[in-house]
C-alpha positions in Angstrom: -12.4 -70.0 -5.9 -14.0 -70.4 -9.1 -14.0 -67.0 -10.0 -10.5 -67.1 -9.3 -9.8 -70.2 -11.6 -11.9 -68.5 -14.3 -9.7 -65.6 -14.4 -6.5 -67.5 -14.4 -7.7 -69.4 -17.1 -9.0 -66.2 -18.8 -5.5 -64.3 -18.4 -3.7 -67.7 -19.9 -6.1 -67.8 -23.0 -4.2 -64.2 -24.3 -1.2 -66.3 -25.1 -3.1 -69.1 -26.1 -2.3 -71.3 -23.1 -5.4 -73.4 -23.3 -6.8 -76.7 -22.2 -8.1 -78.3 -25.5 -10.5 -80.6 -23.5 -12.2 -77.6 -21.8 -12.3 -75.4 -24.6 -13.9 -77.8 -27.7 -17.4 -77.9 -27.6 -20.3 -79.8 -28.8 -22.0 -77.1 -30.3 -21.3 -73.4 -31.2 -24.2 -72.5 -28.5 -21.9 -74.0 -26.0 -19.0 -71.5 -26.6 -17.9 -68.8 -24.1 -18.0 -65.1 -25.2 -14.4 -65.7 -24.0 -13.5 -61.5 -25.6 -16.5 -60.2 -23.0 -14.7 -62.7 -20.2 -11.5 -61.0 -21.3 -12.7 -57.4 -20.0 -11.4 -57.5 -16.8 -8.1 -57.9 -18.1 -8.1 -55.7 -20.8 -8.2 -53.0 -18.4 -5.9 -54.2 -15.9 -3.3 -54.9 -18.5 -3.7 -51.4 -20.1 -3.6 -50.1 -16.6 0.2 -51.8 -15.7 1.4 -50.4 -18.6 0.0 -47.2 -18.7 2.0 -47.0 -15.1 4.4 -48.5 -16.5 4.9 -45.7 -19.0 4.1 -43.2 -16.7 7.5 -43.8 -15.3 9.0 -43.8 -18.2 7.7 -40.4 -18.7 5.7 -41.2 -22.1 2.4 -41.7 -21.4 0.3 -41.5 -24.3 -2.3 -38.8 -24.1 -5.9 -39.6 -22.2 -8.0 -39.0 -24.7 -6.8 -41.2 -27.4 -6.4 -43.9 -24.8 -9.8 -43.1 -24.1 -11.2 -43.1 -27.7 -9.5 -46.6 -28.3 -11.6 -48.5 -25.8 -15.0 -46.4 -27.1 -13.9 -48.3 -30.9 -13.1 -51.3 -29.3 -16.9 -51.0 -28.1 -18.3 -50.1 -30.6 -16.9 -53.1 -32.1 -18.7 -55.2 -30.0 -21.8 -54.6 -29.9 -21.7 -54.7 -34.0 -19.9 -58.1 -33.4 -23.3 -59.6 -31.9 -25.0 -59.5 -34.8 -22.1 -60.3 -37.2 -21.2 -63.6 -34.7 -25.0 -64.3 -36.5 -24.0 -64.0 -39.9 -20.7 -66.2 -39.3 -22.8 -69.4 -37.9 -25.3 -69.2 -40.7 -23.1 -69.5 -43.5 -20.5 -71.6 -41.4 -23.5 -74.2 -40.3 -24.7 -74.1 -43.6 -21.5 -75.6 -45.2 -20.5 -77.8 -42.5 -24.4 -79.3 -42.6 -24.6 -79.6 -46.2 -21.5 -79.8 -48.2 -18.5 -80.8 -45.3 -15.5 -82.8 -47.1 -14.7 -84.6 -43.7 -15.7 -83.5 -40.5 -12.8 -84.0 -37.5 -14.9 -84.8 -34.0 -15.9 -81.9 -31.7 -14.1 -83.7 -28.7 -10.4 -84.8 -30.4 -7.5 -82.7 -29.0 -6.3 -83.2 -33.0 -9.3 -81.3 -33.8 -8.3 -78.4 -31.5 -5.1 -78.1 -33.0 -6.0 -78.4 -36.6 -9.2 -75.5 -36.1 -6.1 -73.7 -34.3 -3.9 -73.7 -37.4 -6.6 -73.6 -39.7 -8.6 -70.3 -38.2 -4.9 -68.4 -38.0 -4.5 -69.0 -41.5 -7.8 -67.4 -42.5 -7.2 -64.9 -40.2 -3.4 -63.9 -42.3 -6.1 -63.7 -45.8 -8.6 -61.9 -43.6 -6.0 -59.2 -42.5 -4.7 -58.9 -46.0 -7.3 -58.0 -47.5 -8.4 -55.5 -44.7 -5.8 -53.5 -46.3 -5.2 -54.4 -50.1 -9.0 -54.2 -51.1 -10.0 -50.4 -50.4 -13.8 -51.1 -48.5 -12.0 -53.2 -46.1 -9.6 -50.9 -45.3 -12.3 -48.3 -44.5 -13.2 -50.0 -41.6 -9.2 -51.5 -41.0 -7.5 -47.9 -40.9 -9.5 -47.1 -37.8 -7.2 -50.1 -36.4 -4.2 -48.2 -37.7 -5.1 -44.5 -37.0 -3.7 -44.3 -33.4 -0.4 -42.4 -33.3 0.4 -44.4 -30.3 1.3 -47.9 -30.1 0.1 -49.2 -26.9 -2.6 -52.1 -25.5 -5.5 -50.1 -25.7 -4.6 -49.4 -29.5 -4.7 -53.2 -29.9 -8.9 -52.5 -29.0 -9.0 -49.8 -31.5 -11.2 -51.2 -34.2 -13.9 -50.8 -36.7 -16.9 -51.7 -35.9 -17.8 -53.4 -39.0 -14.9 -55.5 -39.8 -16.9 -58.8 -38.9 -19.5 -58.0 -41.3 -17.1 -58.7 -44.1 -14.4 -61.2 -41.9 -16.7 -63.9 -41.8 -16.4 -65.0 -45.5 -12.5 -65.3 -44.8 -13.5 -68.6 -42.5 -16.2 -70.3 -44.4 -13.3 -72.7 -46.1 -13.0 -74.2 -42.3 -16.4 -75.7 -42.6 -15.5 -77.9 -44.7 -14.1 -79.9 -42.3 -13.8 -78.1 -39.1 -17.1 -77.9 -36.4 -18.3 -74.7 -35.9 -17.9 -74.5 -32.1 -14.1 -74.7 -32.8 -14.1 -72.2 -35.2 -16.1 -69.5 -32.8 -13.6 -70.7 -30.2 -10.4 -70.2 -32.1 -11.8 -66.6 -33.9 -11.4 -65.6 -30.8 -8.8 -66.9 -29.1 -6.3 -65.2 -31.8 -7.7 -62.2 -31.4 -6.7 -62.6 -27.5 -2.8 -63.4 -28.3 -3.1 -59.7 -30.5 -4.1 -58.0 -27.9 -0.9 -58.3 -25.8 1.5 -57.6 -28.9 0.4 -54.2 -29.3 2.9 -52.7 -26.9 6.7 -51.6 -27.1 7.6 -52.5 -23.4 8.5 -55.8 -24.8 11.7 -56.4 -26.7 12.6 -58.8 -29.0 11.6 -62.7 -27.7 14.7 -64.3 -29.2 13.7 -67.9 -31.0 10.0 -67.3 -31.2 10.4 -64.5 -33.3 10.5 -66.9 -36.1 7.6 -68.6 -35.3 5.0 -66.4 -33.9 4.0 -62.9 -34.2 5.2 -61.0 -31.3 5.2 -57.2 -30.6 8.0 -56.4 -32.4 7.0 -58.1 -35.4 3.6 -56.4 -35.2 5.1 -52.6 -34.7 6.7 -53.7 -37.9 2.6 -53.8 -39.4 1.9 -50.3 -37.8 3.9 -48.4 -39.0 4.0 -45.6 -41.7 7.3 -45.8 -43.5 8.0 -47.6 -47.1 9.2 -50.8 -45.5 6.4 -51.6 -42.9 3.3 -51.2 -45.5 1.5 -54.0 -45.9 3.6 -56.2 -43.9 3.5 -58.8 -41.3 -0.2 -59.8 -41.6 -0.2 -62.7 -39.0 -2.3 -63.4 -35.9 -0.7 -65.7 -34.2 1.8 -67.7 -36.5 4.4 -65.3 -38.0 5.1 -68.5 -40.6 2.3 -67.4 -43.4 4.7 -64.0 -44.0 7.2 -65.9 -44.5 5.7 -68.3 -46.6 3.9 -65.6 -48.6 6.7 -63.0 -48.8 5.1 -60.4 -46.7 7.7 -60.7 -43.4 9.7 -57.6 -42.5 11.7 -57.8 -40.0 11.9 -54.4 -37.5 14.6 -52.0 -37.8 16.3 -51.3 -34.5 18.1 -48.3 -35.7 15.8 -46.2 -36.9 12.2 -44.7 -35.1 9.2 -46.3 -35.6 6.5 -43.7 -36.8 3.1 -44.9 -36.0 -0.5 -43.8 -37.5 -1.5 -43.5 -41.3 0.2 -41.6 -44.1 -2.1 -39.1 -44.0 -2.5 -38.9 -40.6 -6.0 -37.6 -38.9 -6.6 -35.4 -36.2 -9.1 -36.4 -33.7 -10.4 -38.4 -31.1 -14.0 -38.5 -31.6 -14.6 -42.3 -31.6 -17.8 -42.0 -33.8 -15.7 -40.0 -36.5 -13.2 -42.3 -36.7 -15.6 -45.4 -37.7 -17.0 -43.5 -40.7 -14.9 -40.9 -41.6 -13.3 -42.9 -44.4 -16.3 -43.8 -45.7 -16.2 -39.7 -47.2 -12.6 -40.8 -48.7 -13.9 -43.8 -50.4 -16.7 -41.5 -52.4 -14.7 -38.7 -52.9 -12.1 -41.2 -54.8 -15.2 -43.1 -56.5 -16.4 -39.9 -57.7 -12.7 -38.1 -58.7 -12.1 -41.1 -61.3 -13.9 -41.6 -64.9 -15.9 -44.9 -66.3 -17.7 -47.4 -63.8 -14.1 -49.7 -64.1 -12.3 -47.3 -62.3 -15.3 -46.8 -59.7 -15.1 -50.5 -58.8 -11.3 -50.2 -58.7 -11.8 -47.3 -56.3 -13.7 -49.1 -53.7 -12.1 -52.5 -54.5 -8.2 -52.3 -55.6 -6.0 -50.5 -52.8 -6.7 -47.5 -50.8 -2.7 -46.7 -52.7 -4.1 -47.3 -56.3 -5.1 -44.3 -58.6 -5.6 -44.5 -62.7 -2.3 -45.7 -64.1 -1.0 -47.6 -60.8 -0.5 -51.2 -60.0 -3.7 -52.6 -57.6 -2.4 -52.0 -55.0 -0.7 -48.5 -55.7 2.9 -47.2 -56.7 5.2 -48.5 -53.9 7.8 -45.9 -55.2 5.5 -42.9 -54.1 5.7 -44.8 -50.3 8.0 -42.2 -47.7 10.9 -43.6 -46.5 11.3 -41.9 -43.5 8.4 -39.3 -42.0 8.8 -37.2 -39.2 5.7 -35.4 -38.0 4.6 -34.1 -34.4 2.5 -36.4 -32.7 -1.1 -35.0 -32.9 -2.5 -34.2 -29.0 -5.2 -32.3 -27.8 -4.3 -31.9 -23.5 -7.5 -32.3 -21.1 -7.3 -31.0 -17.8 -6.4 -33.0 -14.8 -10.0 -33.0 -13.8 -11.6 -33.9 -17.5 -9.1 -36.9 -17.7 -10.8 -38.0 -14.0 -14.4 -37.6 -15.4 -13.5 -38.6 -19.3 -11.7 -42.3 -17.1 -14.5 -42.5 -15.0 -17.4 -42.3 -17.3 -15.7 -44.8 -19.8 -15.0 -47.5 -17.0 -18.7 -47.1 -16.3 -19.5 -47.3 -20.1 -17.1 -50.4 -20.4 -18.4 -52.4 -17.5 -22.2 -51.6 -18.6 -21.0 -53.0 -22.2 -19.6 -56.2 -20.4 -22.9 -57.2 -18.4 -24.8 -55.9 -21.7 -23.3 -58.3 -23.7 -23.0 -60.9 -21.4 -26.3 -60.9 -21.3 -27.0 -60.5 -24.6 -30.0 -63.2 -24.9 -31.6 -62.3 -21.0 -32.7 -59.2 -22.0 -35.9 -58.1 -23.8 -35.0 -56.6 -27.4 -36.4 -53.3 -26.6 -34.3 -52.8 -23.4 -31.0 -54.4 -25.2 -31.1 -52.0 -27.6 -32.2 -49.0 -26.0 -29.2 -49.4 -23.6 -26.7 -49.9 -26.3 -28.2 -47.0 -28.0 -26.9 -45.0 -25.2 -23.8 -46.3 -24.6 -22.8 -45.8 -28.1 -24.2 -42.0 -28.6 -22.4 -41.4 -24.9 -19.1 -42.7 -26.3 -19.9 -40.3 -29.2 -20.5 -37.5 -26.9 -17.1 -37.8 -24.8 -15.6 -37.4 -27.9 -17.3 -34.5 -28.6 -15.5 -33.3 -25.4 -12.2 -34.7 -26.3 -11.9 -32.8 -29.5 -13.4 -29.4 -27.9 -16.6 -29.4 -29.7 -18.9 -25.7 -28.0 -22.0 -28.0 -27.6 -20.2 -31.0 -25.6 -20.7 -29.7 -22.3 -24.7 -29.0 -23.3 -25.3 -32.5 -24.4 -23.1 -34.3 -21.7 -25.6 -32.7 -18.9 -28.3 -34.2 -21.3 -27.1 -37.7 -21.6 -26.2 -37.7 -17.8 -29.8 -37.0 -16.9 -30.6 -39.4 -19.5 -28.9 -42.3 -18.2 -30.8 -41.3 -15.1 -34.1 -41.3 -16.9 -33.5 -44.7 -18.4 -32.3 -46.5 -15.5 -35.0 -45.7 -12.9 -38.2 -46.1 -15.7 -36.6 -49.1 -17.4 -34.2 -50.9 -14.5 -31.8 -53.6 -15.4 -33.5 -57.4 -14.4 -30.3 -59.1 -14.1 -30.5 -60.8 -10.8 -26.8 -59.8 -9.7 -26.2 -58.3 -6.7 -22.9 -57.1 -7.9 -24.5 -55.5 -11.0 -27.1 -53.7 -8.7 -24.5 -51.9 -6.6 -22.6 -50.9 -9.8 -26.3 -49.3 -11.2 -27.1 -47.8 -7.6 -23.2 -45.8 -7.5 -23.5 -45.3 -11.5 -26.8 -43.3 -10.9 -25.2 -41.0 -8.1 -22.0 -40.6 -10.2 -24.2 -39.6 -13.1 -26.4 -37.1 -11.2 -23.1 -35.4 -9.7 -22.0 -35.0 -13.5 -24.7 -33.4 -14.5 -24.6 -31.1 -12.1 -20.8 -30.5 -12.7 -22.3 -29.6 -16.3 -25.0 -27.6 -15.1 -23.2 -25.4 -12.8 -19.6 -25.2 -14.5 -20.2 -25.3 -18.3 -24.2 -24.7 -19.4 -23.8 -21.5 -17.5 -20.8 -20.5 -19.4 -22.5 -21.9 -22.3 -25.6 -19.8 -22.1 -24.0 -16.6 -21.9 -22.4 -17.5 -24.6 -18.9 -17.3 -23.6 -15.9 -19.3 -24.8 -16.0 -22.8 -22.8 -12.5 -22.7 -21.2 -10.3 -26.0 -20.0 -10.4 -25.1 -16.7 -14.4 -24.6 -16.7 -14.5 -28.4 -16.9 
């Protein structure tokens, strides 16, 4: 039963439907990893839909459903450390220099660190896309073509490293548990809004940001750029003159302007990283190297900060970019990611049980195999080679350096993982690194 009760509370918290009393704690130790909690429905809601779509006959391709969850991992496991980084400076201010400080236990305090972290969150967003190093980890967000739930876990992986600083004015007067609480419980209501089953939601459209708002903030024409910031509260567009409302009668076309064309997870965290230098080093005189890296990713010598708005398309029609797997890749690309996502979950879950060495040697691997399916994704010769390798890898790592989490549940899952990961690299073996070998072209059907 309590399992039960801790995922109905966990499937309420993505519209913020939250009991103040059992969510404000003492101390930031204290607070849930409510995002890792959230797992379980992150896949079940991508799932529904995905059916959903099915039906509908437009279901978005495998592979870039499947490189959205790898960036959303990515993500977290960088998140760990940056979580650090947040509570120093947070504690530090609250500690040393607070204005007033609201109790830990008021229901008033809950609201107000409510308010307060979804208005650091619209300055946060912001400037993910109107200062040009941000962006470079923000455009992975906006990269997917598709606009469905699992492009709502598309993200860089390095976004908290600079988000933090975007909070640190809460600590003036808000405890830090509430602000680690809050962080993340707008990042829950996001999730859901990333979809286009859902309409318009009448009233609350003028309150809170809601999918078709935030369809308005993905897309690629002149009218949605840099628009609709918000988290949860739609109110700080309005306020700040950045609300657009969506336009029914035209299509929405999702992605970047320049659109890329891949689904290697890996790529898509640093690839604009190359942009950023190549723009650094196309301009003269240091001035215009800062601006490079901190004015727009729109702004080149003789534009406004943020770029010339005029030069924005007002309409773009473009193919969507796909890249088909065959029937039995999708089955082993789905398989091994679920694996990869649970293994993530109890990983960071138990984020402070494990010895250093073994936390990091496991993350290692789930990161390079994330890496490696999207070397299969986007038809790379060498994938099949270096799938059999990380297959018997996992193998290697698991029976010389076993998980100690005392979980029956997590054993079972390790014990099935092992023979699904022996059977793969057989598949590999037998199917593709003979073809490989010989040096023949690696054919979709091979796989």
């Amino acid at each position: 039963m309590e399992v039960v009760k801790g995922l109905g509370e966990s499937f309420l918290s993505f519209f913020y439907i939250i009991d103040p009393a059992k969510s404000s704690f003492e101390t930031k130790e204290e607070v849930p990893n409510y995002i890792a909690a959230a797992y379980p429905w992150f896949l079940s809601f991508i799932l529904v839909e995905r059916f959903i779509l099915y039906k509908k006959g437009v279901t978005p391709p495998v592979n870039a459903s499947l490189a959205n969850l790898g960036t959303g991992i990515f993500q977290e496991f960088a998140n760990l450390f940056a979580r650090a980084t947040l509570s120093v400076g947070y504690v530090y201010i609250w500690e040393n220099y607070a204005l007033f400080r609201f109790p830990w236990n008021s229901t008033v305090t809950w609201i107000v660190a409510a308010i307060a972290a979804d208005f650091c969150y619209y300055w946060l967003h912001r400037a993910a896309h109107e200062v040009n190093l941000f962006w470079s980890q923000h455009q992975v967000h906006h990269s997917s073509e598709h606009y469905n739930l699992s492009t709502a876990i598309r993200q860089g992986m390095f976004q908290g490293y600079y988000g933090w600083m975007f909070y640190l004015p809460m600590a003036f007067f808000i405890p830090p548990s509430h602000c680690a609480a809050h962080a993340q419980f707008n990042l829950l209501w996001q999730f859901w809004i990333h979809t286009e089953l859902i309409d318009h939601l009448g009233p609350l459209e003028w309150v809170v940001n809601t999918p078709s708002h935030h369809r308005v903030h993905h897309g690629s024409t002149k009218y949605c750029i840099d628009k609709n910031y918000a988290g949860v509260l739609i109110i700080w567009d309005r306020i700040f003159g950045t609300f657009a409302a969506e336009r029914r009668d035209e299509p929405m076309v999702y992605g970047l302007i320049g659109q890329i064309h891949f689904f290697n997870p890996l790529y898509l965290e640093f690839y604009y990283w190359g942009k950023i230098y190549e723009k650094v080093m196309s301009v003269e005189g240091i001035p215009n190297k800062l601006r490079a890296v901190f004015y727009g990713p729109g702004w080149f010598p003789g534009t406004p900060r943020l770029g010339d708005e005029d030069q924005l398309p007002e309409k773009i029609e473009r193919e969507k970019f796909s890249r088909p797997l065959s029937s039995n890749m999708e089955l082993y690309s789905i398989l091994h990611v679920v694996f990869l996502l649970m293994g993530s979950g109890v990983l960071i879950e138990n984020y402070g049980m494990l010895e250093d060495s073994k936390f990091y040697m496991y993350a290692a691997f789930v990161l390079a195999s994330l890496s490696n399916l999207g070397f299969l994704y986007d038809g790379f010769a060498v994938a099949p080679w270096l799938e059999m390798t990380r297959c018997l890898v996992f193998l290697g790592l698991t029976i010389r350096h076993p998980f100690t989490i005392d979980s029956l549940a997590v054993h079972i899952a390790l014990y099935v993982a092992r023979i699904f990961h022996f059977y793969s690299a057989w598949i590999f073996k037998n199917e593709c690194v003979d073809i490989f070998t010989k040096m023949t072209p690696l054919k979709e059907k091979d796989c």
